[in-house]
N, C-alpha and C positions, 0 to 999 in steps of 0.2 A: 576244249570245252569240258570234257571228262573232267581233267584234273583243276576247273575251278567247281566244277560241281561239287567234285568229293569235299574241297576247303570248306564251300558252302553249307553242306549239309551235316559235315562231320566235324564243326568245331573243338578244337584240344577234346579229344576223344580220350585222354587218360583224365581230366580233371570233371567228367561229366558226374560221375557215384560223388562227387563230393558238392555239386549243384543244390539249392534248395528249391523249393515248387516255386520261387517267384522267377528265380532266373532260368530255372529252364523253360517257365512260360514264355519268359523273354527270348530265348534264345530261340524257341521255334518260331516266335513270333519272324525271328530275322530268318533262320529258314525258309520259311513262307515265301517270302518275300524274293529271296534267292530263287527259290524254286519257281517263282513266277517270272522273274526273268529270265531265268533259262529258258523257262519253256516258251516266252514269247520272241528270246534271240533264236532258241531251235525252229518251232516255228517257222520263222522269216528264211532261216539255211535254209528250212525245206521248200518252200516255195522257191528261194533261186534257183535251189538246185530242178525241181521240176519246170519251171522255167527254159533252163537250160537244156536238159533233155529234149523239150522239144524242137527245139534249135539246131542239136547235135544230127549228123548224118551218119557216124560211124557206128558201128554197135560195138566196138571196144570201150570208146570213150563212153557211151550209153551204159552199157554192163556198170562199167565203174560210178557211174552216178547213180546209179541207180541203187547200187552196193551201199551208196554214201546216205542215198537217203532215205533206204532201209535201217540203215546204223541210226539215222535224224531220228525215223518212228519210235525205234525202241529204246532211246534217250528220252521222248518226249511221252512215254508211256513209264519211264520208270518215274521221269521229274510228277507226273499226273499224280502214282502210284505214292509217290513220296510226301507232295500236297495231300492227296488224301489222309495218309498215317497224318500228318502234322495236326489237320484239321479234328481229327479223331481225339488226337492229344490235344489240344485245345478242347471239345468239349468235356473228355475225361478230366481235364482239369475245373471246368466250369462245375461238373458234378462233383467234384471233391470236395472244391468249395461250398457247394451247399451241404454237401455231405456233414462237411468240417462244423460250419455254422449251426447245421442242427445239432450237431453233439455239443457244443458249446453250451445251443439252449435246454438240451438233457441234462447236461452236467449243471445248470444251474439252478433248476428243476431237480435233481437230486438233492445238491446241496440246501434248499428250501424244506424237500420231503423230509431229509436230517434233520435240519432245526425243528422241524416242526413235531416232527418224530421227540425227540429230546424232550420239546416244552410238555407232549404230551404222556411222557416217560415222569417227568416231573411233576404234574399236576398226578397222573396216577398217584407215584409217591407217596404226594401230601394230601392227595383223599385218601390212600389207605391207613394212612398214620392218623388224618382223624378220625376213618371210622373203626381204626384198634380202638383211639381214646374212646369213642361215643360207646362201645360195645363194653370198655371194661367200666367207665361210667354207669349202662347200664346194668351190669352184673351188680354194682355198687349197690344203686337204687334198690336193686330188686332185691339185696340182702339186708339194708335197709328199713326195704319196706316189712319184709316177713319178720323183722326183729320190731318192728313195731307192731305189727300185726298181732304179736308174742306177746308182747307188754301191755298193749290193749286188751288182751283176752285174758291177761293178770290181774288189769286193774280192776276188774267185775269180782274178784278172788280174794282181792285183797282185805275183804269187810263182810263178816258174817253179819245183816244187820237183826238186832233183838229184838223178838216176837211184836214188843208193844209197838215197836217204830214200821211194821211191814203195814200198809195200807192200801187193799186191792191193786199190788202190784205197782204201786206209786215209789218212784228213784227218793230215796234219802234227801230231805232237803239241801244238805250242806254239799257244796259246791268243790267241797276242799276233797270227803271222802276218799277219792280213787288215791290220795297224795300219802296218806296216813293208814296203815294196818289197824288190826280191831284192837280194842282195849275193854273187851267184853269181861274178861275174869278180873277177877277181883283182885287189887294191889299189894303187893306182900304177903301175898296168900292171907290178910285176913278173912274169918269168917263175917257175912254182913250181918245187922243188928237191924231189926225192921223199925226201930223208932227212932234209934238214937245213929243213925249211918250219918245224919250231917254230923253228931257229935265227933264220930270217930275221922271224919274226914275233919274237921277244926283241927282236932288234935295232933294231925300228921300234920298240917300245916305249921304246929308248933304256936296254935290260939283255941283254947276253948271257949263255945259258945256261951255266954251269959247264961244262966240259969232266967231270966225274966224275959230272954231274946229265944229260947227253945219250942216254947209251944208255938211260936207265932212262926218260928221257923220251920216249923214239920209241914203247919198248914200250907205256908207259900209251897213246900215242895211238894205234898198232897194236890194242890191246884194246879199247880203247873205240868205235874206229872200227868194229870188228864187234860191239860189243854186249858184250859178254864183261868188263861191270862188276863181275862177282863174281872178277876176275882182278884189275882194273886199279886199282880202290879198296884191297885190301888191298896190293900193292904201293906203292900212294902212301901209303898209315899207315905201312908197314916204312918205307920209306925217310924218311919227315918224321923218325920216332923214331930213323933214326940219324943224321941231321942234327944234330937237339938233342942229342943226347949227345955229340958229338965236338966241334960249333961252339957252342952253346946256343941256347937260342929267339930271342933278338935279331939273326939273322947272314942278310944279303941272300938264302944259299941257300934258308933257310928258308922264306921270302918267293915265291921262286920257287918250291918245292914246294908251298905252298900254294897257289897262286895254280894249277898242272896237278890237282891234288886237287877245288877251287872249279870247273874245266873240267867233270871228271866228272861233278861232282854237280849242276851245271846242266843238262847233257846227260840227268842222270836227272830231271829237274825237282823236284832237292829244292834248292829256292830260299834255304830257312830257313838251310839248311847252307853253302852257299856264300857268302852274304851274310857269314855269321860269317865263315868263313876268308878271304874278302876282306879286311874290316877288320881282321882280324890278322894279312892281308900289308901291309896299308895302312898303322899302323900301326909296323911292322918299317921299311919301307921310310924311310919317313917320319922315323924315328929314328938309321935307319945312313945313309942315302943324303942326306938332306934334305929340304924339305919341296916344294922346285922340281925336282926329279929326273926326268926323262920316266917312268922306273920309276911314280914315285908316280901322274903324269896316267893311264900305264896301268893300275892298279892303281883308280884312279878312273870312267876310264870301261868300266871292266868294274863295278864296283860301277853305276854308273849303267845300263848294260845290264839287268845283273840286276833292278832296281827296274824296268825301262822293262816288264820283262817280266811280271813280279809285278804290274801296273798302278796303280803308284807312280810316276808323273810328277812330280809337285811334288814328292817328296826326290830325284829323278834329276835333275832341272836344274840343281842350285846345285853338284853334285858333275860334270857334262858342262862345265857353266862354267869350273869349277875346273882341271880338268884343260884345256878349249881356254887360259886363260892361261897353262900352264906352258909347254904347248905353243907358241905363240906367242913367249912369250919367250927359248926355248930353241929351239927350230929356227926360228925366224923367223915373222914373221904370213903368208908367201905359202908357207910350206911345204908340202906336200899333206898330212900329214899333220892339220895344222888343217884342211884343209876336209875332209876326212874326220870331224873332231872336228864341225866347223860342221852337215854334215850331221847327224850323231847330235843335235845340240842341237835341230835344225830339227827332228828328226821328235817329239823329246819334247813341244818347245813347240808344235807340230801337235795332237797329241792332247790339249793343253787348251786349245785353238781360238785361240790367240794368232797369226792369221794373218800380221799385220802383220811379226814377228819372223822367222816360220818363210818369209815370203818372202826376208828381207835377209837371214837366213844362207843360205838355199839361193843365191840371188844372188852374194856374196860366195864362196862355196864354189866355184861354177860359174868367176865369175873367177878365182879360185887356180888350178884344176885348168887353164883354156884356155890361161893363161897360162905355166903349169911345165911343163902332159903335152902341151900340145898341141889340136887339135879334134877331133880321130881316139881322144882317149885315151877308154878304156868310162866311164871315171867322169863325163865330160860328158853323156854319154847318159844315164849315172843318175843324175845330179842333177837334169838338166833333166827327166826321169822322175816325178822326185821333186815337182819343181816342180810339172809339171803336174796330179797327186793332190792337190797342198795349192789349185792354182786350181778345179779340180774339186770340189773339199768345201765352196770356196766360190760354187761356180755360176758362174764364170767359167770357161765352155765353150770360147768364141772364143781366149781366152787360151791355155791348156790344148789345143785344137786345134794352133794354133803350133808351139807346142813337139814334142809329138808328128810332126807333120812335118819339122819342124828334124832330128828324131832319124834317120825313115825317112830323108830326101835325105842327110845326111851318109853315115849306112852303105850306101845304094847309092852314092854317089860312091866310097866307099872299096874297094867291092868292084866296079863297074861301070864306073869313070868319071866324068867329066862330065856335068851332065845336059842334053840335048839335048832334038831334035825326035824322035831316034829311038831315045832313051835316057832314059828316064822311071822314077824312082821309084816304087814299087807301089800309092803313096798317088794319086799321077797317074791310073794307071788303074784307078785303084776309082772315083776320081769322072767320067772317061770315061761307064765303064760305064753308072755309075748317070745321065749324061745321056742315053746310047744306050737304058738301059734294055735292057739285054744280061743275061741269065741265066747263072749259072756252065755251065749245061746245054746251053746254045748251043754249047757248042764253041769257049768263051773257056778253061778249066777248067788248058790248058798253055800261056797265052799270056804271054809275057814272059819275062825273064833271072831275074826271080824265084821263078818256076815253074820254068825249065829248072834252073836254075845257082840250087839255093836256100844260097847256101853263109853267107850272114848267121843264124846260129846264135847268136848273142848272146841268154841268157836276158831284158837290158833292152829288146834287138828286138825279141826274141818277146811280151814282153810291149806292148811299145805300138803293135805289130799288132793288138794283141786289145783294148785299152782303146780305140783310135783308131776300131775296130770297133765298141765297145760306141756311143762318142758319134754316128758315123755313125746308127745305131740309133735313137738318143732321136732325131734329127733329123731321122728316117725317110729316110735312105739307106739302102734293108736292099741292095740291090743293090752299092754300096760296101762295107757292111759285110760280106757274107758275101766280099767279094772279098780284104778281109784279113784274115779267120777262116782260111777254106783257106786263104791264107799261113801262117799263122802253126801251123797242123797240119799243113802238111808241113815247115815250119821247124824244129817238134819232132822229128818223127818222124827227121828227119835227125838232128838235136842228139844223143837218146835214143841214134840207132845207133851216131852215133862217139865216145861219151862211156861206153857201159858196157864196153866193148873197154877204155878205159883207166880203167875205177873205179877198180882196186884199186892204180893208182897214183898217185891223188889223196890228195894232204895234208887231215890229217884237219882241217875246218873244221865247227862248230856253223852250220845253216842257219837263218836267221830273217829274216822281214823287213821290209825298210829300214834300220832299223840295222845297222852293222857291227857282226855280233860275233863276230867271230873276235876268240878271248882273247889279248890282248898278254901275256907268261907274264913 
């Protein structure tokens, strides 16, 4: 009985360590089974054997069964002893297996947390990448914006406007203004002539006016100059109409009447109307005079004016073109009145961002004018004015500062001197200031030949004291800057005083700015 037990219980006892959980579940399964026949064949021994005992009369044979089935008990307490281990391993197996199962559903659950982990590793990512983009987008904006911001607090800079045109604080009618610098001083540095100033503008246009077309032409400009267009219009209709009926519509006069009539009507900003009578002075001219006639260039770049103003650039350039060639080849390429022409060209091809052009005319203009009028002449200041607005709209500041300085040092040289140790430009000590860090309040407020003696009245000065201010500004010099603000308001306030004493002896000129347009008649 022993030795089927051990078989039983102890199957190939060297190949067990190499068992996996399902066969040695199997295998105790068959020990179980073993062990319970055992223990129900030990069992049954022990009842015969007790049986028998009682049977027996001798106590020898008695001892010995009794020895025997003492041995039965402690077989059938080890077989008990054995089902129980087995049973145990059976349920430690039961629990392995759930054991097993739940880590399965952990480890799938992990691998889940992963992906999930992952997609949400990936969406970070691609929200941090777009909010670098959004963030350096808006650094963009925002430098964007304060460059416009810049430009807008330029464009109020750009146009000193003259005394007669201020009316309790009412904005300049022309719409174009903020596009064009002032054209306040006078052209070629001539000096103006108070009766004959249309004469002298004919003549630059290369047409003098009529001797029988002059008195009638003063008065239109005398009426118009005060407003008084219900006066000045129907006298330029009477006189067109006797024009045509004594010379006919094809005759230079005609031309010239049209061309003071097209004045008016610009001046009332009926553009529609003028345009017309341009081109049938243009036209006229073009037929009795030629088609190279300075007459026609002027007849041309008032047509181009009038478009520049209307916000027709692209039909205004090929006609500003037109006219600088006639120009050009009739008074010469280094005449000023071509750089006056280059100018107008420069500001048109400015306003449809053609940078590259609107610097080589303004460049070329600047050499005409240094070269014929001189570096003292106003038109170098306003070109180089000019310049500096078309480096500015391209964010060349440094550039644009240059110039602007260039402008201040020359008109104090002109009005002060040389510039010294003890004789400094106003631009000098603005940025003094701004290293002292000196307040206007300080008791700087009348210091300098500029303050005392502000006799640099030039509305091109005036202005790039205030734009040279604005840039100081963006670059936070506000202590520079406000040092040539208050220049540049008491620079006015002088201008203002000694300029409306003599209004009503100024020649009557259309204000607009940057381009010229005073109309060549």
């Amino acid at each position: 009985v022993h030795q089927a037990m051990s078989i039983m219980v102890y199957p190939r006892e060297d190949r067990l360590e190499k068992l996996s959980q399902d066969e040695i579940i199997s295998s105790t399964k068959l020990v179980i089974q073993g062990l319970e026949a055992l223990k129900s064949e030990h069992n049954s021994i022990l009842h015969s054997l007790l049986e028998t005992i009682r049977c027996l009369k001798k106590d020898e044979e008695a001892n010995l069964v009794h020895e025997k089935s003492s041995l039965l008990r402690k077989s059938v307490e080890m077989i008990e002893l054995g089902l129980g281990e087995a049973q145990v391993m059976m349920a430690l197996s039961s629990h392995l297996n759930a054991v097993e199962s739940e880590k399965q559903k952990l480890r799938a659950q992990v691998r889940r947390l992963c992906q999930e982990n992952q997609w949400l590793r990936d969406e970070l990512a691609g929200t941090q990448q777009k909010l670098q983009k959004s963030e350096q987008s808006v650094a963009q904006l925002e430098e964007e914006k304060k460059h416009l911001e810049f430009m807008n607090q330029l464009k109020k800079y750009d146009e000193d406007v003259s005394p007669t045109e201020e009316k309790d604080g009412e904005p300049p009618k022309d719409t174009l203004d903020d596009l064009f610098p002032n054209d306040d001083e006078n052209s070629q540095g001539m000096p103006h002539q108070h009766n004959s100033a249309a004469v002298a503008a004919a003549q630059q246009g290369g047409y003098e006016i009529p001797a029988r077309l002059r008195t009638l032409h003063n008065l239109v400009i005398q009426y118009a100059s005060q407003g008084r267009y219900e006066v000045a219009v129907p006298l330029c209709k009477q006189a067109l109409e006797d024009l045509e009926k004594t010379s006919g519509h094809d005759h230079p006069d005609v031309a010239t009447m049209l061309n003071i009539l097209a004045l008016v009507y610009r001046d009332q900003n009926k553009y529609k109307e003028a345009a017309h009578l341009l081109n049938d002075a243009l036209s006229i001219r073009e037929k009795t005079l030629g088609k190279d006639h300075p007459a026609v260039a002027a007849t041309l770049n008032n047509l181009a004016v009038l478009y520049g103003k209307r916000g027709k650039y692209k039909e205004a350039e090929p006609l500003c073109k037109r006219a600088l060639e006639i120009r050009a080849k009739v008074l010469g390429k280094d005449h000023p009145d071509v750089a006056k022409q280059l100018n107008n060209l420069a500001l048109l091809c400015q306003n449809q961002g053609k940078y590259e052009e609107v610097e080589y005319y303004y460049c070329r203009a600047l050499e005409i004018y240094e070269c014929r009028l001189g570096p003292d002449d106003p038109n170098v200041a306003k070109t180089k004015n000019n310049l500096a607005s078309c480096y500015l709209k391209q964010g060349k500041y440094k550039e644009a500062e240059i110039l602007y300085k260039e402008i201040l040092t020359q008109a104090h040289e002109k009005e002060f001197g040389s510039v010294d140790a003890e004789n400094k430009p106003i631009w000098m000590h603005a940025e003094e200031r701004e290293e002292c860090k000196v307040s206007l309040k300080d008791g700087y407020g009348d210091y300098g030949g500029w303050y005392k003696n502000c006799k640099v009245n030039s509305p091109t000065v005036n202005t790039t004291l205030r734009n040279l201010g604005a840039l100081y500004r963006r670059q936070g010099k506000m202590e520079a800057a406000e040092t040539l603000e208050e220049c540049a308001l008491r620079s006015r306030k002088q201008y203002l005083t000694s300029n409306l004493t003599n209004s009503q002896q100024l020649p009557y000129t259309h204000k607009s700015k940057g381009m010229n347009t005073s109309m060549y008649i």
